[in-house]
C-alpha positions, 0 to 999 in steps of 0.5 A: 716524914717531912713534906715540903712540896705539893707535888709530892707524890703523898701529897697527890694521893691525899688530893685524890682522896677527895674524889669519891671514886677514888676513896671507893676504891682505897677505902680509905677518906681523910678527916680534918680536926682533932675530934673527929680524929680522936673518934678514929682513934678510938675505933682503931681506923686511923692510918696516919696523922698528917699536921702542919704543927706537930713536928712528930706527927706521921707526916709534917707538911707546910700549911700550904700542903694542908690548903691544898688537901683540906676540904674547908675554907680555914683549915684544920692544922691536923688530919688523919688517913682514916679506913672506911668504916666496917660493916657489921651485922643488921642489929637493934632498932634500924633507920632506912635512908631512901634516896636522902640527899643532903649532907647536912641532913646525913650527918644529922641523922646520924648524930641523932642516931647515936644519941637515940641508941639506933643501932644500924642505919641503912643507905640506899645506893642512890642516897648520899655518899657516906664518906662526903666530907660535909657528912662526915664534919656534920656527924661530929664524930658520931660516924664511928659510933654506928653501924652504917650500910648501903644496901639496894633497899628492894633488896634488903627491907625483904631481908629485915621482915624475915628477920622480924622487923616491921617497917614503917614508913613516914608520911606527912599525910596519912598514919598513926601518930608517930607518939603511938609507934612501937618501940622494938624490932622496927626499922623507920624510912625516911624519904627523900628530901623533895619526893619523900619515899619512893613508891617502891620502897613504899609498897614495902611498908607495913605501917606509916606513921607521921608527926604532928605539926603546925597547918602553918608549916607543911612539913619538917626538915628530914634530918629534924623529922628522923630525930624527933621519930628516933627520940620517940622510939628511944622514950617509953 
């Protein structure tokens, strides 16, 4: 189909697609640029593909449509409709989120899940929307390739121990070397940037852990911190 007006109707829809309200409620975000859209592909979550080049593309729009339902500065000249993520089962070794905030740090993380062979990652409901287009670029795709949900942590970390997990939170104070780490049946906590855990999720901890570093450097960054914890835990 071809789409010539910003006002159209489909056009409309796209737009609201950025609002995170709205793709909660249609389950359902927009990726832009051909390799996040061959990720989708892959894991069968495509809707549509929407492009301002190829003319048999589900829906041929202007560049100027494109601007206005892309979420970058230079847009990508291809994007898909693409259906959230299923959630599957708590599996393999897990990764807690507490109250994370950045984008940046997210899609991090998840990259680095991927790599390191974590299983499942675990939100927490106050941590970064998922979805956020800054998360979704920052995972390079890798967001398709990962078991990601979002649970109440006080809820759920009791869930994990019944399931056998030991948890273990970071610290950059106090724990044994993070080198010293178990290998299985573990799920890691990382803390919010700025405040690091929160003392409930804390109280929940059976161990802590932390990552030797230079006194001259206070602490890591939370996405390069989970990745070298994640590296640790993949390498005998």
């Amino acid at each position: 189909m071809k789409i010539t007006s910003i006002h159209n109707d489909n056009v409309k829809y796209w737009v609201s697609l950025k609002n995170k309200k709205i793709r909660d409620e249609e389950r359902k975000f927009i990726v832009e640029g051909d390799h996040l859209i061959e990720e989708a592909r892959k894991n069968n979550l495509i809707e549509y593909i929407i492009s301002c080049v190829d003319e048999n593309a589900d829906f041929y729009v202007t560049k100027e449509i494109m601007e206005k339902i892309s979420d970058q500065k230079s847009i990508s000249y291809n994007a898909a409709v693409v259906k959230f993520i299923p959630e599957d089962s708590v599996n393999g070794n897990v990764i807690i989120l507490d109250n994370l905030q950045d984008p940046g740090n997210l899609g991090t993380i998840i990259r680095s899940s991927v790599a390191f062979n974590i299983d499942t990652i675990i939100i927490s409901d106050t941590s970064v929307d998922l979805y956020n287009p800054k998360v979704v670029r920052a995972t390079e795709g890798m967001i398709f390739n990962l078991n990601i949900i979002r649970r109440n942590l006080e809820e759920v970390i009791p869930v994990l121990k019944n399931l056998g997990y030991e948890i273990v939170g970071t610290d950059v104070n106090e724990g044994v070397d993070v080198r010293n780490i178990s290998k299985e049946n573990i799920a890691i906590v990382i803390g919010n940037e700025g405040s690091g855990m929160s003392d409930s999720v804390r109280n929940l901890c059976d161990v802590f852990i932390n990552i030797k570093i230079s006194k001259a450097c206070e602490s890591l960054n939370a996405g390069v911190a989970a990745s070298i914890i994640m590296y640790e835990v993949s390498h005998e």
